[in-house]
C-alpha positions in Angstrom: 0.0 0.0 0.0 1.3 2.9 -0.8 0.7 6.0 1.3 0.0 9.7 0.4 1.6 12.5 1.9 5.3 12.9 0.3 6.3 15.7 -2.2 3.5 18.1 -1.1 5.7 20.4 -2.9 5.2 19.3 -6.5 2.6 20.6 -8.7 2.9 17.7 -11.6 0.6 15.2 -11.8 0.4 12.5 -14.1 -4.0 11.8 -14.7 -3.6 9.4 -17.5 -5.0 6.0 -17.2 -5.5 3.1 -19.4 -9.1 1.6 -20.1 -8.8 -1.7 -21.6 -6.0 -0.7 -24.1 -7.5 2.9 -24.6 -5.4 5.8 -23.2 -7.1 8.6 -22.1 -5.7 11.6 -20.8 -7.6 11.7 -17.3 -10.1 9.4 -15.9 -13.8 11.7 -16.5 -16.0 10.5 -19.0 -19.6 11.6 -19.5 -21.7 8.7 -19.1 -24.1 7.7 -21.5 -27.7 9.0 -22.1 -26.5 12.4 -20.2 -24.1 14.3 -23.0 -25.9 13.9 -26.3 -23.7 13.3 -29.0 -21.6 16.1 -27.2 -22.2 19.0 -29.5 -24.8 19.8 -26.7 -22.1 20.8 -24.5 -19.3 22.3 -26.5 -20.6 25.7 -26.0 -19.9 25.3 -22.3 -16.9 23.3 -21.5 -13.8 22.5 -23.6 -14.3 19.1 -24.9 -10.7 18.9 -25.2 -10.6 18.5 -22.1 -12.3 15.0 -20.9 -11.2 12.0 -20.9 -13.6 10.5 -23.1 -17.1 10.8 -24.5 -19.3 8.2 -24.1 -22.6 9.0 -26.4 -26.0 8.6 -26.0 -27.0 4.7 -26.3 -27.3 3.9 -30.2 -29.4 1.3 -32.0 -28.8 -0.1 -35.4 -31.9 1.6 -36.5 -33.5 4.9 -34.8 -36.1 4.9 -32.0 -38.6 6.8 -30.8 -38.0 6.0 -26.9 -41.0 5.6 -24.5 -44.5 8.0 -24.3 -44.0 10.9 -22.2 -44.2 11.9 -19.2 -40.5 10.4 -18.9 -39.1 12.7 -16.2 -39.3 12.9 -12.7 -37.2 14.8 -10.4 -36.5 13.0 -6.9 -34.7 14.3 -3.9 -31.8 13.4 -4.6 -31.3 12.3 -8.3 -34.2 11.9 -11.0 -36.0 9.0 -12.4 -35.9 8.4 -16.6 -37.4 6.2 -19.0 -36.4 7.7 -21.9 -36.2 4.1 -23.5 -33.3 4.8 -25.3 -34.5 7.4 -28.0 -31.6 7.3 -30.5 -30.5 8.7 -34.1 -29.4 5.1 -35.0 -25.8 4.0 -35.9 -25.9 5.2 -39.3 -26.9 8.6 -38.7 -24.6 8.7 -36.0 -21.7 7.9 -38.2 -22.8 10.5 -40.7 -24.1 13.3 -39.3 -22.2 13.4 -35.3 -19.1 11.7 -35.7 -17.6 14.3 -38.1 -17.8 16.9 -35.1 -16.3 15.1 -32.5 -13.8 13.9 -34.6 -12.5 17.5 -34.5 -11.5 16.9 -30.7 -8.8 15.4 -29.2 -10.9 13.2 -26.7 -11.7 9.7 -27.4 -15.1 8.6 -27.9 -17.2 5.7 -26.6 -20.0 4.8 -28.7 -23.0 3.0 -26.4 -24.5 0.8 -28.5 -27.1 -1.8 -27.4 -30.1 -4.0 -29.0 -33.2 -6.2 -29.0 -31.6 -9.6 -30.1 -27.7 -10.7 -30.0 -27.8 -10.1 -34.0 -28.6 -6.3 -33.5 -25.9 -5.9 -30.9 -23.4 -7.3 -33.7 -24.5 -5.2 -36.5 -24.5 -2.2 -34.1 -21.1 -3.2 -33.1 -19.6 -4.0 -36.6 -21.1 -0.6 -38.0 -19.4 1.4 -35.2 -16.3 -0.8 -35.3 -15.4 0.5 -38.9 -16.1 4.4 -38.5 -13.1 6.5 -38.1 -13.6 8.4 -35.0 -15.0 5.8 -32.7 -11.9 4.8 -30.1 -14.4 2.4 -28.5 -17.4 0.5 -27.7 -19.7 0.2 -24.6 -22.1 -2.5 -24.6 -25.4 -1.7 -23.1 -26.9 -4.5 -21.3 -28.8 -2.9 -18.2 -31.1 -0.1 -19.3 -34.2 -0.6 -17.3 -36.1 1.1 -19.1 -37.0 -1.5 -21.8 -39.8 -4.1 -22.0 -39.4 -7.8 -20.1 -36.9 -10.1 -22.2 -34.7 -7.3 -22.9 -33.6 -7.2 -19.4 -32.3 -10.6 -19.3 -29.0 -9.4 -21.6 -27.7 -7.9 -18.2 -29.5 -10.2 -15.8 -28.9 -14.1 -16.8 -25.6 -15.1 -17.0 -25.6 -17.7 -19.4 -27.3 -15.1 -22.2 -25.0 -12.4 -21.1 -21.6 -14.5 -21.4 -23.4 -15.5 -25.2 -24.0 -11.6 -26.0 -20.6 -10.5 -24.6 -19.1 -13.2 -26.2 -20.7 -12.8 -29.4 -20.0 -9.1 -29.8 -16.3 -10.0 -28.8 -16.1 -12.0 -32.0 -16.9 -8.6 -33.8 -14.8 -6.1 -33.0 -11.1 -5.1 -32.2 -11.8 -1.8 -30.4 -11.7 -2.0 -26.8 -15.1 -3.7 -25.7 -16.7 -2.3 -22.6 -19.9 -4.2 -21.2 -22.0 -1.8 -18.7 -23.3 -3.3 -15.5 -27.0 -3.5 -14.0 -27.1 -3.2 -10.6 -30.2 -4.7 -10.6 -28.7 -8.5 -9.9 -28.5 -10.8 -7.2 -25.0 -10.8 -7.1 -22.8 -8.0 -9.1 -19.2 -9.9 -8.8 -20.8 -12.8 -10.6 -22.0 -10.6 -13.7 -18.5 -8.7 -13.5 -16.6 -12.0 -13.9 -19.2 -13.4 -16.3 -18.1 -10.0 -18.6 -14.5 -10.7 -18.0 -14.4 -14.3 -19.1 -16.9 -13.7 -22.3 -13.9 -11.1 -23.5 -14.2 -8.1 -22.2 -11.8 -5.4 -22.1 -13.6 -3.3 -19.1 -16.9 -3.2 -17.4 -18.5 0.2 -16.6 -20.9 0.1 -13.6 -23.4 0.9 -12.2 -26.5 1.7 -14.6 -29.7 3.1 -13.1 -31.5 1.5 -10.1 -34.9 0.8 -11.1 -37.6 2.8 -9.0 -41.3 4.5 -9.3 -42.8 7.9 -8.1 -46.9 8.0 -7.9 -49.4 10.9 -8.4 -50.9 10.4 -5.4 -54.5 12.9 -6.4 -54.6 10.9 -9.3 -53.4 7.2 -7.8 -51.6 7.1 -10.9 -47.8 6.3 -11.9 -46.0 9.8 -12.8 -44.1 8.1 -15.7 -46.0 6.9 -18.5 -43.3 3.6 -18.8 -44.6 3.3 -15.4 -40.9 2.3 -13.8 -38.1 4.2 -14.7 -34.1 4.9 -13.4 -32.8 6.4 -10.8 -30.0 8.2 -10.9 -27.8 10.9 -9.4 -26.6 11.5 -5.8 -29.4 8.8 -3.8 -27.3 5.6 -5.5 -24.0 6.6 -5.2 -23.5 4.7 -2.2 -24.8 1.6 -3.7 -22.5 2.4 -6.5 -19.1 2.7 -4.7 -19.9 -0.3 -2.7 -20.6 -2.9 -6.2 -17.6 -1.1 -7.7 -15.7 -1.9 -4.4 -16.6 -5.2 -4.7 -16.2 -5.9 -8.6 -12.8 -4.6 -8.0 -11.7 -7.7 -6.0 -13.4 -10.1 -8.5 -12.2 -9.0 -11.6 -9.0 -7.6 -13.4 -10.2 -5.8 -15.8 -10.6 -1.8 -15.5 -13.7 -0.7 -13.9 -15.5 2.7 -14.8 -17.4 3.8 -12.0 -20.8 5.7 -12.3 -23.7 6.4 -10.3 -24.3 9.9 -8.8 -21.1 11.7 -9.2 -21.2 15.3 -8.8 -18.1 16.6 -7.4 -14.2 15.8 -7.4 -14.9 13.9 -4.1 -17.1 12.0 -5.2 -15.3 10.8 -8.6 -12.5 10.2 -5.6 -14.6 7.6 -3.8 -14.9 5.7 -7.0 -11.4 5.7 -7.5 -9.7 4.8 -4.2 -12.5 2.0 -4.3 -11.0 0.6 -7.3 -12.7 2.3 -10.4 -9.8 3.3 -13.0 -12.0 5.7 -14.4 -15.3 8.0 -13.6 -18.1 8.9 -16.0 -20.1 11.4 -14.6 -24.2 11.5 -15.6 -27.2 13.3 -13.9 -24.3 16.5 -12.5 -24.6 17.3 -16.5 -28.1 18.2 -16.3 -27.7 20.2 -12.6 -24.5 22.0 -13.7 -22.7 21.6 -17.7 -19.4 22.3 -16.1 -19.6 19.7 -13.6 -17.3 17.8 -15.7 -14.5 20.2 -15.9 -14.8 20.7 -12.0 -14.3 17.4 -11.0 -11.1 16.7 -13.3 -9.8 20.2 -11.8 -10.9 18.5 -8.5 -9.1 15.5 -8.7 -5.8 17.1 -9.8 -6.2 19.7 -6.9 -6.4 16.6 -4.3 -3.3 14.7 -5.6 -1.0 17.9 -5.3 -2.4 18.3 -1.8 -1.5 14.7 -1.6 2.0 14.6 -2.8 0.3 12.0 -5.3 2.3 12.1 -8.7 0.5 9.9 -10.5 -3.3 9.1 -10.4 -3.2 5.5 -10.5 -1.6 5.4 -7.0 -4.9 6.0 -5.5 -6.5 3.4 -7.8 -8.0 0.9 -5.7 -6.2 2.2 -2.9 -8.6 1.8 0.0 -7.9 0.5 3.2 -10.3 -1.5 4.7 
């Protein structure tokens, strides 16, 4: 273990890390569904600046998402069930990629679909586009209808998707985590030994908010997502505990809003943050927290980030 505290003097620090073979220059992402296609943004941060971009969730075809109301703000997050509204991978490719490809920040496309066949055309369509550095595989949205679900929830279908996908592509592969399982090591490892390069973790926790004049769900999907600060605690702890299961890198998500909190991920054993419903509360939450982080390693005498990774005592 190694212990913080010497050089407080020095004012270099190295926040590079490696994701599954992809190098980014610091460890904040945007996580999916929160950033757009990042255009949305660049008129208030530098996206020079981040780590990486991971897009909104795409489909090999475009969708419509789920009827409105889809919205509900909660003390301490929101709920969603957007359904994964999406351009499509084609569009995509045409129309956004030619922006961000005017950055130097990598992108992560989120891709996802409704059989293992769709995941692979979605995967070999983003595979040969210049611009895409890497792929997220999207197996947890909750908001989708029953049989979808069991991509992130069954084991033996997850380890055939995963595995499947795999076959497809020579980008780095990263499969994203529901936290809506019995047991999250078991779905980590399952990832890990169907070929994945790095799991990102967690997605949204599935809850409900009621009308209660009406006696009527708010959402018209009925159950949606929640997100933001209320499951951050669940999220450090199955990120601490996918970290001593697996070897692969582990991007931590789930309610980060502040340096600190992208800290808690990291010491836990995250190698990288992506940061979600702080976008929507403040556009340069981003920027903050990488600012953050680099602030707390000089006050540290930390040199390099990745001395803190997975650094906590317990």
């Amino acid at each position: 273990m190694k212990l913080f505290g010497n050089n407080k003097n020095s004012s270099t620090v190295d926040l590079s890390v490696n994701i599954g073979g992809l190098k980014l220059k610091n460890p904040v992402m945007t996580a999916s569904g929160t950033f757009g296609y990042g255009a949305e943004y660049s008129e208030f941060i530098d996206l020079n600046r981040l780590g990486a971009i991971i897009v909104k969730g795409l489909s090999y075809t475009p969708r419509e998402g789920n009827p409105v109301p889809r919205i509900v703000e909660t003390p301490a997050g929101m709920l969603n069930a957007i359904g994964l509204q999406n351009i499509g991978t084609e569009a995509f490719i045409k129309e956004k990629l030619p922006f961000l490809r005017k950055f130097k920040t990598p992108v992560i496309t989120n891709f996802f679909g409704d059989s293992i066949d769709e995941f692979k055309k979605s995967a070999e369509a983003l595979s040969s586009a210049d611009g895409v550095h890497a792929l997220e595989m999207n197996i947890s949205c909750p908001n989708k209808k029953a049989g979808w679900i069991i991509f992130g929830t069954d084991p033996k279908v997850m380890g055939k998707a995963v595995s499947s996908v795999r076959k497809t592509t020579k980008l780095p592969l990263i499969v994203k985590l529901t936290p809506n399982v019995t047991d999250i090591c078991v779905m980590a490892k399952v990832a890990e030994d169907s070929g994945a390069d790095a799991i990102s973790m967690i997605n949204t926790i599935t809850g409900m908010a009621i009308d209660i004049r009406r006696r009527t769900p708010i959402l018209a999907n009925v159950v949606g997502g929640l997100s933001g600060p209320a499951i951050r605690p669940v999220a450090v702890r199955m990120v601490w505990q996918a970290h001593k299961a697996v070897k692969i890198p582990i991007i931590g998500i789930g309610g980060i809003m502040t340096a600190q909190d992208a800290l808690e991920f990291l010491i836990a054993g995250a190698r990288g943050v992506a940061v979600g419903t702080a976008n929507f509360v403040n556009p340069h939450a981003t920027i903050e927290i990488i600012d953050g982080i680099e602030k707390f390693l000089i006050e540290e005498g930390v040199h390099n980030i990745n001395d803190i990774i997975g650094s906590l005592w317990t």
